[in-house]
py3Dmol code that shows the C-alpha trace and the ligand (Angstrom):
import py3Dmol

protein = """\
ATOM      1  CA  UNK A   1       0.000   0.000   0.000  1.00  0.00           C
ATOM      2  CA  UNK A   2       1.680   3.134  -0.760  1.00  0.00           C
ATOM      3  CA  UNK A   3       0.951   6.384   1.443  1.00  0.00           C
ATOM      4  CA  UNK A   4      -1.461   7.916  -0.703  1.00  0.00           C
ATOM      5  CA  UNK A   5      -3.958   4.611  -0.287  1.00  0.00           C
ATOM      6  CA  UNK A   6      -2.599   4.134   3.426  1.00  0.00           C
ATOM      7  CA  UNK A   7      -3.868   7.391   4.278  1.00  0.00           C
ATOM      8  CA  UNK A   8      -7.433   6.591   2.543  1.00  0.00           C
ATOM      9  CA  UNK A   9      -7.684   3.502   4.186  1.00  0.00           C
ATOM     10  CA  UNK A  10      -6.851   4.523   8.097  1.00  0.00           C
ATOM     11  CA  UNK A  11      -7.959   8.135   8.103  1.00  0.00           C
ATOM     12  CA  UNK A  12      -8.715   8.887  11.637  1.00  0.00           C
ATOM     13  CA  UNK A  13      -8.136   7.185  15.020  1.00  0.00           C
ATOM     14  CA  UNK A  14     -11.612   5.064  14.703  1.00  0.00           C
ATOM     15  CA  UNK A  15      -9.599   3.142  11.444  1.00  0.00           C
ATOM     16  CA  UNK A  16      -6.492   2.715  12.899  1.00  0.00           C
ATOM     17  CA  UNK A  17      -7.733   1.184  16.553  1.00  0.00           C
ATOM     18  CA  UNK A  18     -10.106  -1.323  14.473  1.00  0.00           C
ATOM     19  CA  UNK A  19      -7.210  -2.337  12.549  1.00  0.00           C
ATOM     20  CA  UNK A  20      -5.245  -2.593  16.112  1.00  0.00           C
ATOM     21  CA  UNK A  21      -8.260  -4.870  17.066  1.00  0.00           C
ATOM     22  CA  UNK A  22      -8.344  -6.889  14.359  1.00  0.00           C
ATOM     23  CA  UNK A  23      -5.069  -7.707  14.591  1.00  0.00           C
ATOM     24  CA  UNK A  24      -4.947  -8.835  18.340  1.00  0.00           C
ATOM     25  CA  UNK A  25      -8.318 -10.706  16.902  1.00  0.00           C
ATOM     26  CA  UNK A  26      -6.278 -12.372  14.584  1.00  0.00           C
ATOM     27  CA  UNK A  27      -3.147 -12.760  16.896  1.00  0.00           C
ATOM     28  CA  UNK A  28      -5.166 -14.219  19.718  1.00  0.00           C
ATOM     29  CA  UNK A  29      -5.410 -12.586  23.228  1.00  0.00           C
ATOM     30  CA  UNK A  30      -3.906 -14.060  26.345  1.00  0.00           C
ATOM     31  CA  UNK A  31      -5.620 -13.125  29.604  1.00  0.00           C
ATOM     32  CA  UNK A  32      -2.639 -12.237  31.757  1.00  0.00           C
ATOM     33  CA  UNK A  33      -4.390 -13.276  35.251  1.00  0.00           C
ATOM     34  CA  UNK A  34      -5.804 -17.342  34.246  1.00  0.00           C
ATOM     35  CA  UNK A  35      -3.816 -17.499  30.249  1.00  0.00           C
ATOM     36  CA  UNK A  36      -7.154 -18.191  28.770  1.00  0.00           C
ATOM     37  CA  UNK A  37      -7.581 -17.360  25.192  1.00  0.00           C
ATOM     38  CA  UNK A  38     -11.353 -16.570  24.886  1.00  0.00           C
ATOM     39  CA  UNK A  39     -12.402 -13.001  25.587  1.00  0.00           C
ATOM     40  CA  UNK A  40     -15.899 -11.277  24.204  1.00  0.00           C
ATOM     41  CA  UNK A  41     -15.401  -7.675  23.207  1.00  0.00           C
ATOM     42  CA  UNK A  42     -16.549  -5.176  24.829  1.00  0.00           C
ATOM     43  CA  UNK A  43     -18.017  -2.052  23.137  1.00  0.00           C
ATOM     44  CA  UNK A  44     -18.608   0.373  25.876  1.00  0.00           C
ATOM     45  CA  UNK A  45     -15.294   0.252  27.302  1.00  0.00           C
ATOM     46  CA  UNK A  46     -13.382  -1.064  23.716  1.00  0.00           C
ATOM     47  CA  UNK A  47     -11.739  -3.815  25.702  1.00  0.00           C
ATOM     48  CA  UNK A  48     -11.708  -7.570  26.071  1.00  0.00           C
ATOM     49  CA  UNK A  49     -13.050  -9.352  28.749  1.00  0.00           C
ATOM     50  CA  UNK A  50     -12.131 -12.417  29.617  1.00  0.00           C
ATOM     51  CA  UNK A  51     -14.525 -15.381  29.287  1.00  0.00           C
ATOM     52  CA  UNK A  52     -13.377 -17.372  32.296  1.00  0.00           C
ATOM     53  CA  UNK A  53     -12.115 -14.802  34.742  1.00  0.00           C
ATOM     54  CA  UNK A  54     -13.328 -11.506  33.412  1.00  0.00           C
ATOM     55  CA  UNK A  55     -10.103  -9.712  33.803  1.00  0.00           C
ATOM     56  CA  UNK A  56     -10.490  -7.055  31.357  1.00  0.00           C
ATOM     57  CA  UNK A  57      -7.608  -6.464  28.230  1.00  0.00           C
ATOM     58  CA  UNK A  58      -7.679  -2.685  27.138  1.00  0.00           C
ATOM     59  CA  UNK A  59      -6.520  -2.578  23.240  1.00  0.00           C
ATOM     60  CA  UNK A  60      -2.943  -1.281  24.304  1.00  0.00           C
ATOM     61  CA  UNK A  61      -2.196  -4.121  27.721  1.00  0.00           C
ATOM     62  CA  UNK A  62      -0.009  -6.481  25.940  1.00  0.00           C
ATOM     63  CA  UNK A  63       1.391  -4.880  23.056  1.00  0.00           C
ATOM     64  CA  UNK A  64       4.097  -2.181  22.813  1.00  0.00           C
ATOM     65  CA  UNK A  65       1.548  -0.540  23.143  1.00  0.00           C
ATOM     66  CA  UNK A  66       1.248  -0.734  26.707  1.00  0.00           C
ATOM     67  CA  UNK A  67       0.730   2.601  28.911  1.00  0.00           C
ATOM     68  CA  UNK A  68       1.087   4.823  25.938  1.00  0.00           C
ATOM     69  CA  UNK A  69      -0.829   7.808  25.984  1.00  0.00           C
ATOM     70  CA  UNK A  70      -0.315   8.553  22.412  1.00  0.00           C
ATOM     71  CA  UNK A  71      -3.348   7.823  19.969  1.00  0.00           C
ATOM     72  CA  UNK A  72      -3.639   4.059  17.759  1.00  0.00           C
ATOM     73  CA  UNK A  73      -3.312   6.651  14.645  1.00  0.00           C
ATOM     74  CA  UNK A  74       0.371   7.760  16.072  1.00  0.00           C
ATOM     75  CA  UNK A  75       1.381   4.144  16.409  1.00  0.00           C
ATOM     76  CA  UNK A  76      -0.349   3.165  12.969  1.00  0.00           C
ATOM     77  CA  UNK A  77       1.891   5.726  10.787  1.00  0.00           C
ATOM     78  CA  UNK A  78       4.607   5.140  13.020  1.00  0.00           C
ATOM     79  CA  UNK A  79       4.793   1.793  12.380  1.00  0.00           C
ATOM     80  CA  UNK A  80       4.506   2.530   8.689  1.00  0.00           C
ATOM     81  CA  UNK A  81       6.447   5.041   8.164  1.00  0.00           C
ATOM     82  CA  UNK A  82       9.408   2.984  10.205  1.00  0.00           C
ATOM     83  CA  UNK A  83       8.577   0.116   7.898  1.00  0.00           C
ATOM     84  CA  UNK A  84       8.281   1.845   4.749  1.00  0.00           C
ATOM     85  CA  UNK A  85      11.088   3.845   4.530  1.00  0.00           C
ATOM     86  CA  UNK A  86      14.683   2.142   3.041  1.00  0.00           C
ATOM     87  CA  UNK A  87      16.512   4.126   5.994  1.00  0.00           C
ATOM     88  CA  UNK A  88      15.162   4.981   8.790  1.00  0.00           C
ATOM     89  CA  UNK A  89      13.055   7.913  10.658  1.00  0.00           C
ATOM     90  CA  UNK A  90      14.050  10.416  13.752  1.00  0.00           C
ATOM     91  CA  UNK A  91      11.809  10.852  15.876  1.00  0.00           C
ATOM     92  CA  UNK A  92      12.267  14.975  15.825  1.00  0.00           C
ATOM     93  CA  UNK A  93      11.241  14.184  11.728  1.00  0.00           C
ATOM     94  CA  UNK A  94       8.164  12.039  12.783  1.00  0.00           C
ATOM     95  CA  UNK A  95       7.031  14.616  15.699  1.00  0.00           C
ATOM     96  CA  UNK A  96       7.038  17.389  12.534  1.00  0.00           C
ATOM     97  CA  UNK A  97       5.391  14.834  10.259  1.00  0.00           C
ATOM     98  CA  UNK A  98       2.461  13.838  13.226  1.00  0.00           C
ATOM     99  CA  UNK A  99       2.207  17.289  14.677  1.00  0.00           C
ATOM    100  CA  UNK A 100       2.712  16.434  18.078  1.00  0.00           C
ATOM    101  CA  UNK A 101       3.617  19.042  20.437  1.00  0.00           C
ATOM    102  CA  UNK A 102       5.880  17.004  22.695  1.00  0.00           C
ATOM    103  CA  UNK A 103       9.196  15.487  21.267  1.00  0.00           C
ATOM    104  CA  UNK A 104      10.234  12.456  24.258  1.00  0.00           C
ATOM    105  CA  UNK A 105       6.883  10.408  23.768  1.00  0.00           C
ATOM    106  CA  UNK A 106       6.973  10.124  19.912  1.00  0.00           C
ATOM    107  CA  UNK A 107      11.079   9.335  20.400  1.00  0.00           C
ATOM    108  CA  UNK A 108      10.020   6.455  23.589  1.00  0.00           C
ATOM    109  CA  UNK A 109       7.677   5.409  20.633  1.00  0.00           C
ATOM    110  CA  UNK A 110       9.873   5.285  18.334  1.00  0.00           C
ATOM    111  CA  UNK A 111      12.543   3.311  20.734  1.00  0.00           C
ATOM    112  CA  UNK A 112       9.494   0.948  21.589  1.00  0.00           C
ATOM    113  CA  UNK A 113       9.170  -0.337  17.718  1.00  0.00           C
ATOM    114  CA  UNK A 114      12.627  -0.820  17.627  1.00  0.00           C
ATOM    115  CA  UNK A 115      12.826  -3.068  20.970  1.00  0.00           C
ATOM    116  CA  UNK A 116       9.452  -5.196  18.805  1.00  0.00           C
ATOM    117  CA  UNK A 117      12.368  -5.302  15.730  1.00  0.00           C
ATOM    118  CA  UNK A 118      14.992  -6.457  18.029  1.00  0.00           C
ATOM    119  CA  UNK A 119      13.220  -9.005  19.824  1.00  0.00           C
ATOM    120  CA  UNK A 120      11.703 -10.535  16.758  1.00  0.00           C
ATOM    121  CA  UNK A 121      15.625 -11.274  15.112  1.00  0.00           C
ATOM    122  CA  UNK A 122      16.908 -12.266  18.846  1.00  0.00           C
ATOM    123  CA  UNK A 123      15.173 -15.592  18.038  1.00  0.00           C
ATOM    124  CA  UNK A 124      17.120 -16.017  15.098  1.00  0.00           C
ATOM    125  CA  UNK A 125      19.652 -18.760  14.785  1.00  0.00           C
ATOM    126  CA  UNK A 126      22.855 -18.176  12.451  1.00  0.00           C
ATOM    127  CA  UNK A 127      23.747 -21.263  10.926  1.00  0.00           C
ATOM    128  CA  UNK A 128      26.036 -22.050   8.035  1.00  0.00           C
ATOM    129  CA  UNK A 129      29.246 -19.491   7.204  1.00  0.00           C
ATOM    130  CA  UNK A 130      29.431 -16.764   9.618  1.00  0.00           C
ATOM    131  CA  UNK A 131      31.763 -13.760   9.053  1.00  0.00           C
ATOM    132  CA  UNK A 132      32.293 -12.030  12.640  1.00  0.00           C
ATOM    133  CA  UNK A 133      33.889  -9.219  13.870  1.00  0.00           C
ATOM    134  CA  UNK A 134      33.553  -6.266  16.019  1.00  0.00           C
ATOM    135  CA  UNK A 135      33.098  -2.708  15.423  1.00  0.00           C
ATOM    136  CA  UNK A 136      33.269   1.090  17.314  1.00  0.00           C
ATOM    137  CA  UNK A 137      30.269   3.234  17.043  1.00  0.00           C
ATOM    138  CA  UNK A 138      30.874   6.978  18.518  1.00  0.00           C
ATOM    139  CA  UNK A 139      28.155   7.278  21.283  1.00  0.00           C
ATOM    140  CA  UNK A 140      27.300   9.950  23.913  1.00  0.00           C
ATOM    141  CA  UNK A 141      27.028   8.793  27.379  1.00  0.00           C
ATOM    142  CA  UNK A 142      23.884   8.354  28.899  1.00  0.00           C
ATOM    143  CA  UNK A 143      24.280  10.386  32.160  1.00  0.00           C
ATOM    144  CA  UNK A 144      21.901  10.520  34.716  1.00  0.00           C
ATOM    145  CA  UNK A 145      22.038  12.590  37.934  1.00  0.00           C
ATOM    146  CA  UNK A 146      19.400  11.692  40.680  1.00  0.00           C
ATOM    147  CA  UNK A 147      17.310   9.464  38.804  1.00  0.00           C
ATOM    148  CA  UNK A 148      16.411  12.251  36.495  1.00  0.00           C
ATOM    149  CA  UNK A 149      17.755  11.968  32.690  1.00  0.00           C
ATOM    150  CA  UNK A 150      19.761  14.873  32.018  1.00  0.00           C
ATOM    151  CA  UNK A 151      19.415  16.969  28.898  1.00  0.00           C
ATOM    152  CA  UNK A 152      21.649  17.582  26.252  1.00  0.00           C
ATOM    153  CA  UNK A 153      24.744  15.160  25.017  1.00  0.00           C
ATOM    154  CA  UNK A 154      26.375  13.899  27.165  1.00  0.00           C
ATOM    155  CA  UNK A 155      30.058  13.225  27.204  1.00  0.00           C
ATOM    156  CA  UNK A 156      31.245  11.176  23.518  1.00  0.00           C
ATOM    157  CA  UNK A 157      32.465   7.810  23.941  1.00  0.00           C
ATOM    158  CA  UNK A 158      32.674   5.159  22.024  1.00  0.00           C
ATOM    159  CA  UNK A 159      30.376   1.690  21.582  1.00  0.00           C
ATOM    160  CA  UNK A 160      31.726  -1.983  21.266  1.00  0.00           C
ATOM    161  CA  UNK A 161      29.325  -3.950  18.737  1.00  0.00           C
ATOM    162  CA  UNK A 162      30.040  -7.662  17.928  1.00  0.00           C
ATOM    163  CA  UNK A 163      28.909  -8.334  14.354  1.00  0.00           C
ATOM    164  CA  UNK A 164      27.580 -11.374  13.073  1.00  0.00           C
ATOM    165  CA  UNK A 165      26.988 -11.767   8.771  1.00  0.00           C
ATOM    166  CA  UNK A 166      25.753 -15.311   7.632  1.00  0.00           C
ATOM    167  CA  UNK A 167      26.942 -15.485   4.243  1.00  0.00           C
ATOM    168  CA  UNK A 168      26.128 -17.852   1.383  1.00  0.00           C
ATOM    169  CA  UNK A 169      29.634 -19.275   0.261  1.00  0.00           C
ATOM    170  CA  UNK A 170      28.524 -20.140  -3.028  1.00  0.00           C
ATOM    171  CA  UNK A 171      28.520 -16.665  -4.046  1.00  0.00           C
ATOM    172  CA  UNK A 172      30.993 -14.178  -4.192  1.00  0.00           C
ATOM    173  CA  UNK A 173      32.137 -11.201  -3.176  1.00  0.00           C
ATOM    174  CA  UNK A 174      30.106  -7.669  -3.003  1.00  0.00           C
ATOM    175  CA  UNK A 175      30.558  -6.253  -6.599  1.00  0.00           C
ATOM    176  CA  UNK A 176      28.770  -3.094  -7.711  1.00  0.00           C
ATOM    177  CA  UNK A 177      25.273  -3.591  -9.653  1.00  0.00           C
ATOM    178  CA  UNK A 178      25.346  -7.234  -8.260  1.00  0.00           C
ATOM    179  CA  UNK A 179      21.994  -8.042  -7.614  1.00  0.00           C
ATOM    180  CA  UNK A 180      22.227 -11.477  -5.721  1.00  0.00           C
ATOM    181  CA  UNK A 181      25.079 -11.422  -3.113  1.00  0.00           C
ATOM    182  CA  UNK A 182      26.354 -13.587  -0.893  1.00  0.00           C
ATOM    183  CA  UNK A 183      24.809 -11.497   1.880  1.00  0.00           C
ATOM    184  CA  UNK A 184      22.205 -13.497   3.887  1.00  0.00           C
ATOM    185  CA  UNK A 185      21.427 -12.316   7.395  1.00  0.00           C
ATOM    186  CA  UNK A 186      22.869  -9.978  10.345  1.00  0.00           C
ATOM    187  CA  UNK A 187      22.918  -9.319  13.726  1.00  0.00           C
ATOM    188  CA  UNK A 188      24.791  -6.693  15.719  1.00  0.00           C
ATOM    189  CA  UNK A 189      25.099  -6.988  19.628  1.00  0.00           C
ATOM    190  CA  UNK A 190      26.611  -4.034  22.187  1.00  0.00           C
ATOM    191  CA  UNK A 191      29.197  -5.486  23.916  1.00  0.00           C
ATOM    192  CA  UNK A 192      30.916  -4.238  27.382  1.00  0.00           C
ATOM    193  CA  UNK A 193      34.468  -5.207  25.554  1.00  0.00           C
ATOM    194  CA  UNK A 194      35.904  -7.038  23.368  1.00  0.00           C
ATOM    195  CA  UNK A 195      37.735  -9.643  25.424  1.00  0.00           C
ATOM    196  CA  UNK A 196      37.961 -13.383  24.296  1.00  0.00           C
ATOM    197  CA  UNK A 197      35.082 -14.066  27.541  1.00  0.00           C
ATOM    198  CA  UNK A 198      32.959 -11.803  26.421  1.00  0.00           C
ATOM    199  CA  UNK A 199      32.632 -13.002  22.528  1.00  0.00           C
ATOM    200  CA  UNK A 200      32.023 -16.247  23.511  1.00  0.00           C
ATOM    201  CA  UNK A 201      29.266 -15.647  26.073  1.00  0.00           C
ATOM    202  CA  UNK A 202      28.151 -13.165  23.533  1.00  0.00           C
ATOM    203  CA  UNK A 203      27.958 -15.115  20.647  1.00  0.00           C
ATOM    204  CA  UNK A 204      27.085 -18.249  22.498  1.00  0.00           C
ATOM    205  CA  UNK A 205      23.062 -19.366  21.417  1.00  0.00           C
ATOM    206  CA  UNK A 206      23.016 -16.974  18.556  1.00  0.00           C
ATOM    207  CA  UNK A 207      25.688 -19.335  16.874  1.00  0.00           C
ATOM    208  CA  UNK A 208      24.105 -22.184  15.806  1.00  0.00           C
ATOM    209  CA  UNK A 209      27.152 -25.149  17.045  1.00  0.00           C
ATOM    210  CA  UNK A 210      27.558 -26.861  13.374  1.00  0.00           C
ATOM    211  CA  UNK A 211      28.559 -23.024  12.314  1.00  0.00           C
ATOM    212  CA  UNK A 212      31.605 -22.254  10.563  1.00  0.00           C
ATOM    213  CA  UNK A 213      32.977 -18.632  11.726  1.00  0.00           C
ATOM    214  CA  UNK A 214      35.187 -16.487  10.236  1.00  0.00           C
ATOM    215  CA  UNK A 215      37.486 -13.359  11.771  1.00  0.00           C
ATOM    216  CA  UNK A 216      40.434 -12.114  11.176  1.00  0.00           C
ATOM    217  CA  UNK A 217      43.227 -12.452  13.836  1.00  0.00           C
ATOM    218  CA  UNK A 218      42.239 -10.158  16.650  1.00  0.00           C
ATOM    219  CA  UNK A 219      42.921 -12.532  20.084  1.00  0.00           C
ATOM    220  CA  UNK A 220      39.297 -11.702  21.559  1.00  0.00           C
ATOM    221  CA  UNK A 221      38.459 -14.214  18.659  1.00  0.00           C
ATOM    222  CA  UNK A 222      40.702 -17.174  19.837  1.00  0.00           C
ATOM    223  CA  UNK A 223      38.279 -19.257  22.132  1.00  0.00           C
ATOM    224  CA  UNK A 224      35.550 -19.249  19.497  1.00  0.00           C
ATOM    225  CA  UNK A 225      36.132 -22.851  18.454  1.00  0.00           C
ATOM    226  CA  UNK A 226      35.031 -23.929  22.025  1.00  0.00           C
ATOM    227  CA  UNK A 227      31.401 -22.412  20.649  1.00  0.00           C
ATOM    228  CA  UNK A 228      31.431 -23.475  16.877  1.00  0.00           C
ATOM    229  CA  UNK A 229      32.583 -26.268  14.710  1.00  0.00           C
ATOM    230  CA  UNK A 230      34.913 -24.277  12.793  1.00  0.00           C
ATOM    231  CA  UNK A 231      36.809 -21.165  13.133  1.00  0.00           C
ATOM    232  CA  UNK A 232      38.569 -19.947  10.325  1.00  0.00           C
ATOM    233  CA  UNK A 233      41.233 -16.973  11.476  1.00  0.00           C
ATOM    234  CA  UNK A 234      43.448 -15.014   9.115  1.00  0.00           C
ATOM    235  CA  UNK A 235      45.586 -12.210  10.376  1.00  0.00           C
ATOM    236  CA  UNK A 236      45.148  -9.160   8.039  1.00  0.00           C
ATOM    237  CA  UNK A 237      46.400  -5.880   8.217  1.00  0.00           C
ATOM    238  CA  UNK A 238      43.307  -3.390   8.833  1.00  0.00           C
ATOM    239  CA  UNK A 239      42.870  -1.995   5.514  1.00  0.00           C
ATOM    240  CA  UNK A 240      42.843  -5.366   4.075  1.00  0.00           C
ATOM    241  CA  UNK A 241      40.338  -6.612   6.530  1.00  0.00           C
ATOM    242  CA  UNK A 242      36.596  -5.584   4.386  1.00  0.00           C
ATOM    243  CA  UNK A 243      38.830  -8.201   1.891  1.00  0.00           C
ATOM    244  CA  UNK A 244      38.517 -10.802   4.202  1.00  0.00           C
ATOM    245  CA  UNK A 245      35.391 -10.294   5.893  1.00  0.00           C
ATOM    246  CA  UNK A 246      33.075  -8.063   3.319  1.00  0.00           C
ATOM    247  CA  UNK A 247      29.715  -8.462   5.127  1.00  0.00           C
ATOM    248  CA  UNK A 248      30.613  -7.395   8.258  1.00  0.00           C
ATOM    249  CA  UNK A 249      32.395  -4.435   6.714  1.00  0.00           C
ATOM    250  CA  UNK A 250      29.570  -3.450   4.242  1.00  0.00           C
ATOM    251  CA  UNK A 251      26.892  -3.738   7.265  1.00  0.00           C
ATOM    252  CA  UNK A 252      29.077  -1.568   9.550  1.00  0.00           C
ATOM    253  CA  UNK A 253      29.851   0.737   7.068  1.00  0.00           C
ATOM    254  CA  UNK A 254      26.164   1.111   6.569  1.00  0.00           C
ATOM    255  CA  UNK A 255      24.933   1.350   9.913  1.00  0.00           C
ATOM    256  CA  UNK A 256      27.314   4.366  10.297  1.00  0.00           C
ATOM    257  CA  UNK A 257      26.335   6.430   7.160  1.00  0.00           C
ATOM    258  CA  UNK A 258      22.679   5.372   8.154  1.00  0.00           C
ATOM    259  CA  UNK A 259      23.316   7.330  11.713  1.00  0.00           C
ATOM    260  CA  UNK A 260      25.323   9.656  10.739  1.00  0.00           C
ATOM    261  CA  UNK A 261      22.800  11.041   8.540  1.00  0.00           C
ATOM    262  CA  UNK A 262      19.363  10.440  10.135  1.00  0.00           C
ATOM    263  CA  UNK A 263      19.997  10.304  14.073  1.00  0.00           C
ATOM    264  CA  UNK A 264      22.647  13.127  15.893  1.00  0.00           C
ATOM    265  CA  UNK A 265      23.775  11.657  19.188  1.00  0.00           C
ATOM    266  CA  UNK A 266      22.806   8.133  19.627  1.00  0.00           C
ATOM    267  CA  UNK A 267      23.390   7.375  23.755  1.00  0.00           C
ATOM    268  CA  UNK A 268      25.232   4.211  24.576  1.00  0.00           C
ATOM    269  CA  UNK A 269      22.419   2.821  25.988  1.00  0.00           C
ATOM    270  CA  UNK A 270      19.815   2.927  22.956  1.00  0.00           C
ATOM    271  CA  UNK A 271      22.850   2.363  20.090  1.00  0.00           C
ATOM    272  CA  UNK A 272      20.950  -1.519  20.595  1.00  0.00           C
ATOM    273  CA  UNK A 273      17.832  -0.312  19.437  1.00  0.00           C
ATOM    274  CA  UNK A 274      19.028   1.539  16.536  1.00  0.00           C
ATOM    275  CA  UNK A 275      20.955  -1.809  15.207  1.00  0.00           C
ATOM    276  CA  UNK A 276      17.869  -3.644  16.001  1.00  0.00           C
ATOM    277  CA  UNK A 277      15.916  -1.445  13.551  1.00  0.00           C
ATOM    278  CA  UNK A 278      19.261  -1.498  10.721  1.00  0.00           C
ATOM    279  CA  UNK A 279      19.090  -5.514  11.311  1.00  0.00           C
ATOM    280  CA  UNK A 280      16.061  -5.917  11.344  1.00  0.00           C
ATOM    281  CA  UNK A 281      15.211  -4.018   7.613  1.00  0.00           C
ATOM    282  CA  UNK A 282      18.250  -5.396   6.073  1.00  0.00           C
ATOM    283  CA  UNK A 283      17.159  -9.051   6.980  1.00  0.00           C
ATOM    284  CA  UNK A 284      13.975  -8.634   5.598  1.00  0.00           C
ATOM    285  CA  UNK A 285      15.137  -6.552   2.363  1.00  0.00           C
ATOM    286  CA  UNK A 286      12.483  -8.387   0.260  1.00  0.00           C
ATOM    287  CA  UNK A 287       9.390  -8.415   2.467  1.00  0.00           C
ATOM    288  CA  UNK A 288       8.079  -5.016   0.450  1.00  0.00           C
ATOM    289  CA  UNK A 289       4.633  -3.843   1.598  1.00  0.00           C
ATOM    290  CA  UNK A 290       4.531  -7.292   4.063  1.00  0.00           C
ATOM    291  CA  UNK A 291       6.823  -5.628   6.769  1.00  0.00           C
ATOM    292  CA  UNK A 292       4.552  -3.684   8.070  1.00  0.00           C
ATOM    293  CA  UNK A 293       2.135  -6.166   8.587  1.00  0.00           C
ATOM    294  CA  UNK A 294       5.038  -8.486   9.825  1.00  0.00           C
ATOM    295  CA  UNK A 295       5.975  -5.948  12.555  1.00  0.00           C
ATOM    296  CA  UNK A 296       1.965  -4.927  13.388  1.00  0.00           C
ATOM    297  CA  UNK A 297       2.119  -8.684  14.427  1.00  0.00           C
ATOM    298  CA  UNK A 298       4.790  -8.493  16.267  1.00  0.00           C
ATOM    299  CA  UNK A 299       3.811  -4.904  18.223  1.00  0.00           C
ATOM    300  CA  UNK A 300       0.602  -6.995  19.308  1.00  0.00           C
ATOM    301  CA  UNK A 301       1.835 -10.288  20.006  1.00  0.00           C
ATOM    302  CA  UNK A 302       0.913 -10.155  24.544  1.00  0.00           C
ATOM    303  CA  UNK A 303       4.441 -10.234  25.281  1.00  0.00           C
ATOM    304  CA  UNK A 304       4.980  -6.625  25.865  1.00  0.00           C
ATOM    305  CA  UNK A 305       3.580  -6.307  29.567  1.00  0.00           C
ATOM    306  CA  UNK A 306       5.471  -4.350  31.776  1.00  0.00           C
ATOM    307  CA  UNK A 307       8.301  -4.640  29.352  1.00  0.00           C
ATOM    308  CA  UNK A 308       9.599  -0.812  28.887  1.00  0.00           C
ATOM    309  CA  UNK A 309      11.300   1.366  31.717  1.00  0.00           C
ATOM    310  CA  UNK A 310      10.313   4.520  30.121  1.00  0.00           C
ATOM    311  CA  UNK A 311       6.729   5.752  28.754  1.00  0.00           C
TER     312      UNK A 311
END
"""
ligand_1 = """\
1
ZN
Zn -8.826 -14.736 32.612
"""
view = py3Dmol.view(width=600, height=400)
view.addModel(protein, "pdb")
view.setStyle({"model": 0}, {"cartoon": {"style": "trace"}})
view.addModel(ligand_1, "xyz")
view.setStyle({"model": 1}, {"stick": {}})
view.zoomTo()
view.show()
C-alpha cells in the first residue's frame, strides 16, 4: 500500500484502533491473570473481557503498546512510516510529520518499535558461514544525575558492537550492480568489551554449534572454536580486513552512514535499538509492503507487559 492509499484507508483514530483490534483478533489474546484465550469484546469500554475470569484487556495491555498515551493513529503511521522507509526515521522528523507538540513520547515510541524489531531477530539462529567481527560506534554517554535523565549530550564515547553476517559461500564477493550477493542475514550486539570471555558468552546461542565462523586475527576471537565447529582466522592488516570479511564491513559501514545522517547523538544505551531497527530491515530486504504487517504482528503479540522502563 503506498501512502497515498494508506492514508485513505486509516484516516482517523476510529480506522487505525479497528485495525489494532483486528489484529490482536487475529493474533489471539492471552488473559494475563488465568492465560485463557477466549475473551468477548466489549463495546462500551473497547476492551476484552475475559470469558473465564473476566479480567479485562484494554486494546494497548499487551502490546508495545502498553501505557502509551499517544493515539492508535500515532502508532499506525509510526509503524509505517518505520517500515516503509529504506533508511530509517528520527523521531524529531516524525514529531514534525504527526504534529505532536511534545518530542520524548513520539522518540520512547519510536525506541518501543525498535525493541518489537529487536526481539523478533533475537530468536534467530545463524547457521552455516558466519563472518564475525567487532566494530566502534561513537556514542554519547547516557548520564543521569538523581534518577532524572539529564538533557543535552552527554560526554562522547565510544560503543563496542560484535557483528555477526551469515553469508552464502557459493557466491561471491560484493561487486557493484550485483543483484544477488552472498549477503544473507545480520545481527549486531553491544558489547561491554571485546575480550575473548565476552565473545564467547556473547555469541554463544546466537551461533548455531555446526557453524563455521570467520574473523580475522584479533585474540578476543581465539576461544571461538570452544562455541562453533569451525573457526577460520586469518591475520590481516586493517585496511585489508573488508577483503577478508566483506559483510561485516559493508553492514558496519552502513549502519554508520545510516546514523550519521538520520539520528545526531545516539546514547550508549539505545545504540541496541538503533541496530535492532538497521538488522532488522536489512534481513527482511524483500518483504516489500509485508513488513509492516510483519511488525503490526509483532507490536501486538501479549508479550509486551510491563516490558519498557520509560513511557
Ligand atoms: Zn482470565
Amino acid at each position: 500500500m503506498n501512502f497515498i492509499e494508506f492514508a485513505k484507508h486509516y484516516p482517523d483514530e476510529a480506522s487505525c484502533k479497528a485495525l489494532v483490534k483486528s489484529y490482536r483478533e487475529k493474533e489471539g489474546v492471552v488473559c494475563r491473570h488465568c492465560g485463557c484465550l477466549e475473551h468477548y469484546w466489549n463495546t462500551g469500554v473497547d476492551a476484552f473481557d475475559c470469558k473465564q475470569c473476566g479480567t479485562r484487556t484494554t486494546l494497548k495491555s499487551g502490546t508495545v503498546m502498553e501505557s502509551s498515551k499517544l493515539p492508535f493513529q500515532y502508532w499506525i503511521y509510526a509503524i509505517y512510516l518505520v517500515t516503509m522507509t529504506k533508511k530509517s526515521i528520527s523521531a524529531l522528523e516524525l514529531q514534525r510529520q504527526l504534529g505532536h507538540k511534545r518530542y520524548e513520547p513520539v522518540w520512547a515510541m519510536l525506541h518501543k518499535i525498535r525493541a518489537v524489531m529487536g526481539q523478533r531477530d533475537s530468536k534467530y539462529m545463524l547457521d552455516g558461514v558466519i563472518e564475525l567481527d567487532d566494530a566502534f560506534y561513537k556514542t554519547h554517554k547516557d548520564e543521569e544525575s538523581n534518577g532524572e535523565q539529564k538533557r543535552g549530550r552527554g560526554s562522547k564515547t565510544q560503543t563496542k558492537v560484535l557483528v555477526m553476517s551469515k553469508i552464502d559461500p557459493k557466491r561471491g564477493r560484493p561487486k557493484k550492480h550485483r543483484k544477488s550477493s552472498a549477503f544473507r542475514f545480520v545481527r549486531m550486539i553491544v558489547i561491554p568489551d571485546s575480550s575473548a570471555s565476552t565473545m564467547n558468552r556473547e555469541a554463544k546461542g546466537k551461533l548455531n554449534p555446526q557453524a563455521t565462523v570467520k574473523t580475522d586475527g584479533w585474540k578476543g576471537f581465539n576461544q571461538l572454536k570452544q562455541i562453533v565447529n569451525k573457526h577460520k582466522s586469518q591475520v590481516v592488516p586493517p585496511k585489508e580486513a573488508s577483503k577478508v570479511l566483506p559483510w561485516v564491513h559493508t553492514m558496519i559501514a552502513n549502519t554508520k552512514r545510516n546514523f550519521l545522517g538520520i539520528h545526531h547523538n545516539i546514547k550508549d544505551v539505545y545504540l541496541q535499538n538503533y541496530l535492532d531497527e538497521f538488522c532488522y530491515k536489512t534481513n527482511r530486504r524483500y518483504f516489500g509492503e509485508n513488513l509492516f504487517d510483519r511488525l503490526m504482528v509483532a507490536a501486538v503479540d501479549n508479550t509486551w507487559y510491563g516490558k519498557f522502563s520509560y513511557e
